[in-house]
N, C-alpha and C positions, 0 to 999 in steps of 0.2 A: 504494500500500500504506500503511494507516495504523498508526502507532506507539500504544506502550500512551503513555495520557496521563503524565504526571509526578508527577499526582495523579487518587485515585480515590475513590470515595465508600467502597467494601470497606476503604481505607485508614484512612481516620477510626473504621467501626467496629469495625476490628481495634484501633485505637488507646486506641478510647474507648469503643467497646458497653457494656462491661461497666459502668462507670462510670455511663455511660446509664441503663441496667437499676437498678444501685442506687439510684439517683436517683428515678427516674421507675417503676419497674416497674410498679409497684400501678396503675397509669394504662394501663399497654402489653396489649395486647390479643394472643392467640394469634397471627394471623394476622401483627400489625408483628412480633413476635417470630419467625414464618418468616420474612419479609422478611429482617431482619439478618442470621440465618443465614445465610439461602440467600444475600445480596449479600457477605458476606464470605468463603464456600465456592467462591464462582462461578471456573468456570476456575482452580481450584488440585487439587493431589494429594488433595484431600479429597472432591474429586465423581469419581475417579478418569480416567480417557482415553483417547489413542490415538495410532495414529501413522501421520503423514499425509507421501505421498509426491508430490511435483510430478510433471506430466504431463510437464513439457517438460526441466527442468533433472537429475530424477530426484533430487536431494535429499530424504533426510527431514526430520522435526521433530513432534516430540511436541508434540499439542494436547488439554489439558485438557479436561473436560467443562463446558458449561454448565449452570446452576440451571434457568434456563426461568420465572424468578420473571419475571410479567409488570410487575414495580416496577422491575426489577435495570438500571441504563441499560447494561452491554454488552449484552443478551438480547434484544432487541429488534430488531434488524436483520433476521435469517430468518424472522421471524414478520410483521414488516411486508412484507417479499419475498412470503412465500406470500398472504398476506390482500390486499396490492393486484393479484397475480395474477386471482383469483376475481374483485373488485372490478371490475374493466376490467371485464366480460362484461355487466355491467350501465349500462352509461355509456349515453345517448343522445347526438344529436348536437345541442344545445339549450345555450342560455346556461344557465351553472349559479349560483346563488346563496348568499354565504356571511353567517350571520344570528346572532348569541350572543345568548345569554337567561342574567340574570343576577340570581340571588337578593340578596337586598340582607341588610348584616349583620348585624343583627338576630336573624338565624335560624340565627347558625353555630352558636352551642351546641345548640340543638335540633336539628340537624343530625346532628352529630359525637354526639348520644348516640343517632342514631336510622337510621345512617346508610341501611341497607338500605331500610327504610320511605322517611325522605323522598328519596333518591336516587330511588327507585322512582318516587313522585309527581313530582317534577322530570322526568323523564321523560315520563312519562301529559301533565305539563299542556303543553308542548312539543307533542309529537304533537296533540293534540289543538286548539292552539294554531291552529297553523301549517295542521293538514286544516280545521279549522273555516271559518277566516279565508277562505284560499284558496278554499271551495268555496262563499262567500259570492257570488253572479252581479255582485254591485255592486262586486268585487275582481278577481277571477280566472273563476268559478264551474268551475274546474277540480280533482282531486285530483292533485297534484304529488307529485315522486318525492324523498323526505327520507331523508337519512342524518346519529344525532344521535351527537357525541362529548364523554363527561363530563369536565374535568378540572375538580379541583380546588383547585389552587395559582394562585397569581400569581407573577412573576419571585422575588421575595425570600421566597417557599418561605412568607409565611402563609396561611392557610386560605381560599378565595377560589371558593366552588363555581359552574361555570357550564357550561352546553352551545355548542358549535357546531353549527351546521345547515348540511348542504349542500342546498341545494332545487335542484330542477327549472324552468328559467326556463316552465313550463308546465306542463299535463295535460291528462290524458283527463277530458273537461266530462263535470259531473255533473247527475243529476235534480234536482225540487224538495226532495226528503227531503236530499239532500247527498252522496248516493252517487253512484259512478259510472254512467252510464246504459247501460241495455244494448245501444245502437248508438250510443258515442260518438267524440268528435270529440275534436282535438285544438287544445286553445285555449294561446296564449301568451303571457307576461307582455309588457306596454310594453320596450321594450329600456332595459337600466339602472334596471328597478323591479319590485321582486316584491310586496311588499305591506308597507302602511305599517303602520313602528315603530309611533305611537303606540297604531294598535287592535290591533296584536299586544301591546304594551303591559300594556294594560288587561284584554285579555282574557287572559291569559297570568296576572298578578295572582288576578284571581277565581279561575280553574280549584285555582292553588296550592294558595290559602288556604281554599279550599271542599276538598280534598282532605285538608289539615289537620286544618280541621272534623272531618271524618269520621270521620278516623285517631285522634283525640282522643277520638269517640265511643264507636270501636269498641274499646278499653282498645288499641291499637298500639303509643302512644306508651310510651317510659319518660323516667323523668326525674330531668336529672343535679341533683348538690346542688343549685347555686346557684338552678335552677329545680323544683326542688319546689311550690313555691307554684303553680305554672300547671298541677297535675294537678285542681285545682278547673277544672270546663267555666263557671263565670261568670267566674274571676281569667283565663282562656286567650281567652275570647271577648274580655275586655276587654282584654289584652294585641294579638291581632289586629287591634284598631279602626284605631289608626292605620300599621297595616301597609296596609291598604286605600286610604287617604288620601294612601299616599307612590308618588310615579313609581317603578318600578321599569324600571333600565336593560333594555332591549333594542336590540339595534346591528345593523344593518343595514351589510355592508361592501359596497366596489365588487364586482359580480360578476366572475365568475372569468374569463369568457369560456367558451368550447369546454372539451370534455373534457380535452384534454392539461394545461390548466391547471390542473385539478380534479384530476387524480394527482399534483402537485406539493405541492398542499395536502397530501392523500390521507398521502400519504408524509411529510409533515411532524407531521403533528394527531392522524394514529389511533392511533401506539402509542409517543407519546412519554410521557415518565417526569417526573416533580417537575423533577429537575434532572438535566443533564448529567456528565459527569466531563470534560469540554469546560470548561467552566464552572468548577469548581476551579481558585483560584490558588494557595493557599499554604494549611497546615498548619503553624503556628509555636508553641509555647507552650499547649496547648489551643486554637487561636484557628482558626478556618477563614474564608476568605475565598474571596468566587466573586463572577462577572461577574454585570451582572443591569441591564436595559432599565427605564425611570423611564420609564414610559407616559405620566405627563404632563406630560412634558417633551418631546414628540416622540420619544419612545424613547430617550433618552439613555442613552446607554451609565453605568453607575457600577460602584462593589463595594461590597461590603457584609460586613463582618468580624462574626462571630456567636460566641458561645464553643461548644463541640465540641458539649458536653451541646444547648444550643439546636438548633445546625444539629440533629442527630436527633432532636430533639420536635417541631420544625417537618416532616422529610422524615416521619415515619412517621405524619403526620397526613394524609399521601392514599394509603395501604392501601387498597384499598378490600375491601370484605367477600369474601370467598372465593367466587367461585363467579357474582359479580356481573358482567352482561352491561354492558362501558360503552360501547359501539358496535351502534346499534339500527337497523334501517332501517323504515321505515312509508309508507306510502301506497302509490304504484306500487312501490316497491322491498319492501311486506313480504313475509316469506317465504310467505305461505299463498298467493297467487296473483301472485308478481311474477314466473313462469314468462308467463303469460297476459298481465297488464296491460302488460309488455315488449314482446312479442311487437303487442299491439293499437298501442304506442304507435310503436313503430318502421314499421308497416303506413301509420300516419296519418301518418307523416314523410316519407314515400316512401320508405324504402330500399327495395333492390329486392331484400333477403334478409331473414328473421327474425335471423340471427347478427350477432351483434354486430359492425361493423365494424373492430372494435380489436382489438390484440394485447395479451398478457401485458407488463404492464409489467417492464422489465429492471429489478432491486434497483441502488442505489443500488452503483456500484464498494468504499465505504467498508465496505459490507454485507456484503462478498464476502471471506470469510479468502485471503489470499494468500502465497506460497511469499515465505519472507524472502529469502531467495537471489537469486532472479531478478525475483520482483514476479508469477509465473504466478498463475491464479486457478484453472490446472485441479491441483487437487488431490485423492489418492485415497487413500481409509483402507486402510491396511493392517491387517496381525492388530495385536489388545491384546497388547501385550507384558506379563507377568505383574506385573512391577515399578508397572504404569500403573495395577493398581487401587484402588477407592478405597481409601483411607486415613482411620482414624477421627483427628478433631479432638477436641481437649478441649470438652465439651457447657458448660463455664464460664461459656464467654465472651460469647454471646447467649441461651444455653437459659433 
C-alpha cells in the first residue's frame, strides 16, 4: 500500500499558483490554466466523493474524486491499467525495438508557439521515417509494427521535445511501391538491429523541415515576438539552411527482447507526466527542490533547487493542447487495418491461433487504491454520503 508522498506538486500550486498567474498569466494558456486547477482540486472535497468499503476487513474510508487531468501525476495509474490492458492484444511474439527521434533546439520556440501544428508534423515525419526506411529491401523491405510516444521534458523539467518508438523486430514484406504485398511474408530484423540511426537520421531531418516548409506556406505557422522576422518565407528558408547541415540526434536503444519486456517499458513511457511527486524533496522558502538523472553523466542521480514561480513555468510548458493524441500506432498496429495485418502476421509466425497469446496485463500493485486498515485491494463503493459532495473552491486561486 503506498502512502501520500510528503510532498506534492497540488502542494506548490496551492502555495504558489496564484502568485504564478500574477507573474506569468498573460503567457498561461486556457488549457495550463485547467491543468492547475484540476492538479490542485484533485482528490480533495472540491471534486466531491465516496465511500469505499474493504472486501475483506469490512472497514470504510472516504475517497475523494479524481481530476482525470491527463498532466495530474496521481491520475495516471487506472488509465495506464486500462490502456496496457487493450495494448497486450496487440503484442507479437518478435524482438521489439526501442528508437527516440529528437528535435534539436533550435526549434523550441517555434515549437511552443505552434505547438499542435508542429507536434502534428513530429509525428507524420517519425511515421513516415521509420515505414519509409524499413520498407526500403536494402534494410528490412518489411512494414513493421510502430507505436510512437510524445514527451516533452527532460529530467530538470526544461523544454526538450522528443518521441519514443516501439518497433516491431520485423514485418509483413512489402511490394516495389513500399506497400504491403498482397501474399506477404514475414521478414525479420538481424537480431540486435533494426535499422540504422544515421539514414533514419537524415531522412527523419528532410521529412521535418520539408513539412515546415509547407506549414510556412500554407499561412499555419504563427509567430511568437522574438521570431517575427521568420514570417518572411526568404528570412525562414534562410533560417532553415543550416538546420539541414546539422546531425540531428536519433538513438537507437538495446532492444527490449520479447513482449513481456515491452509492457514494462509500456507501463513506464505511455502515461507518464513532466514530473513525479516521487520526485519532490522539499518546499522551503518559495524554493522547491526535486531529484532528477544528469544523462550525461551516466545518469547521475542530482537535485536541483528552482524558485516556486520557475518550477511552474517550466511544468506547464508540457500541457499539451487539448484534445491532442500523444500515443499513435502506424504501420501493422494502425487502426484502419491492424485487425487484419495482426491477424496475417501472427498466421506467418506460426501460432497456431489468431488470438493473441497474452493476457491482460495486471496494473502495477502501487496502481491499485488499497484498504488502509489491512492493505486489501478488494474495495467497494458504497452510497455518496451527502456530506461527500462537491464542494465549490475559491475560483482565485488558479482561475
Amino acid at each position: 500500500m503506498s502512502e501520500r508522498p510528503a510532498l506534492e506538486v497540488a502542494d506548490i500550486v496551492r502555495q504558489h499558483g496564484a502568485d504564478f498567474l500574477e507573474r506569468y498569466g498573460s503567457h498561461v494558456g486556457s488549457g495550463q490554466r485547467r491543468f492547475l486547477r484540476d492538479v490542485e482540486r484533485c482528490r480533495t472535497a472540491a471534486l466531491g466523493g465516496h465511500v469505499e468499503r474493504c472486501g475483506d476487513c469490512g472497514q470504510e474510508r472516504i475517497a475523494y474524486n479524481s481530476c482525470r487531468n491527463r498532466h495530474c501525476p496521481k491520475c495516471q495509474g487506472a488509465a495506464r491499467a486500462r490502456w496496457l490492458a487493450r495494448e497486450t492484444m496487440f503484442l507479437l511474439p518478435v524482438e521489439y525495438h526501442h528508437v527516440v527521434f529528437t528535435l534539436p533546439a533550435e526549434l523550441a520556440g517555434l515549437m511552443l508557439a505552434n505547438q499542435r501544428v508542429v507536434y502534428g508534423l513530429l509525428f507524420r515525419a517519425v511515421q513516415d521515417t521509420l515505414l519509409e526506411v524499413a520498407a526500403d529491401p536494402h534494410w528490412l523491405g518489411a512494414q513493421p509494427g510502430v507505436l510512437l510516444v510524445l514527451h516533452t521534458w527532460g529530467q530538470n523539467l526544461h523544454y526538450h521535445p522528443h518521441v519514443h518508438g516501439v518497433v516491431t523486430g520485423g514485418g509483413l514484406s512489402c511490394d516495389v511501391a513500399g506497400r504491403v504485398a498482397e501474399e506477404p511474408g514475414w521478414r525479420a530484423c538481424r537480431p540486435g538491429f533494426l535499422l540504422p540511426v544515421r539514414v533514419l537520421s537524415r531522412v527523419f531531418r528532410g521529412k521535418l523541415l520539408a513539412g515546415l516548409r509547407l506549414a510556412h506556406e500554407s499561412g499555419e505557422l504563427v509567430w511568437p515576438e522574438k521570431l517575427t522576422s521568420l514570417a518572411d518565407e526568404s528570412v525562414f528558408q534562410r533560417w532553415l539552411t543550416p538546420l539541414y547541415q546539422k546531425d540531428w540526434v536519433v538513438y537507437a536503444k538495446p532492444p527490449f527482447g520479447g513482449p513481456e519486456q515491452v509492457l514494462k517499458y509500456l507501463a513506464r513511457y505511455t502515461h507518464r507526466v513532466a514530473i513525479s511527486n516521487q520526485r519532490l524533496l522539499s518546499l522551503e522558502n518559495g524554493q522547491v527542490t526535486f531529484r532528477y538523472k544528469d544523462y550525461t553523466e551516466a545518469n547521475r542521480a542530482k537535485t536541483l533547487t528552482l524558485t516556486a514561480d520557475e518550477f511552474l513555468r517550466r511544468l506547464v510548458l508540457h500541457v499539451l493542447p487539448r484534445g491532442f493524441v500523444k500515443i499513435r500506432h502506424y504501420g501493422l498496429l494502425a487502426n484502419r487495418r491492424r485487425a487484419l495485418r495482426l491477424e496475417q502476421a501472427r498466421r506467418l509466425l506460426l501460432l497456431v491461433t489468431v488470438a493473441c497469446q497474452f493476457t491482460a496485463a495486471p496494473s502495477p500493485e502501487r496502481d491499485k487504491p488499497a484498504c488502509p486498515f489491512c492493505g486489501s485491494v478488494r474495495l467497494e463503493r458504497v452510497a455518496l454520503p451527502r456530506d461527500l459532495a462537491p464542494t465549490p473552491v475559491p475560483a482565485a486561486n488558479t482561475s
